[in-house]
C-alpha positions, 0 to 999 in steps of 0.5 A: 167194898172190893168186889170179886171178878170171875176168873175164866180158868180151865176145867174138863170139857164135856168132852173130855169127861166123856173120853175119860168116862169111856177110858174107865168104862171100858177098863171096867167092863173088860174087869166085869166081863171077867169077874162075871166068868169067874164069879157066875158059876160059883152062885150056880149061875150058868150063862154063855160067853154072849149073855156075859157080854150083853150083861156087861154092855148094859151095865157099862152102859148104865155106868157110863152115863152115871159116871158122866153125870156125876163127873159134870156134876162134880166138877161143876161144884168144885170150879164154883166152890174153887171161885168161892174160896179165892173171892173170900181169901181175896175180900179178907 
């Protein structure tokens, strides 16, 4: 019976996951800074420019480590479930 060699392919690095993470993060926060000013008053929620920002740097920062998490997460299934795949489709 044939056997599957592991394939060393390219994923994202952690590294990489994490430049991507902060790219979107920051877009993100710049997005929320931005609906928090706008949105804020229209609940009656009145708060300075520098609550809006400490409001917005800790739910970026929850953000990021969510969207790190879920990412490693992720792609980790995928490489597996990629390997999976081309083991049975070559077995066949």
């Amino acid at each position: 019976m044939p056997t599957c060699r592991r394939q060393n392919r390219m994923i994202q690095t952690r590294i990489g996951s994490l430049i991507e993470s902060l790219i979107n993060i920051l877009i993100g926060y710049g997005v929320a800074l931005i609906s928090q000013i706008c949105i804020f008053p229209m609940f009656g929620i009145h708060v300075s420019i520098g609550t809006n920002l400490w409001i917005g740097a800790w739910f970026t920062l929850i953000s990021l480590v969510r969207s790190y998490i879920i990412r490693r997460w992720f792609n980790a299934r995928l490489h597996l479930a990629a390997q999976a795949l081309a083991c049975l489709n070559r077995d066949a």
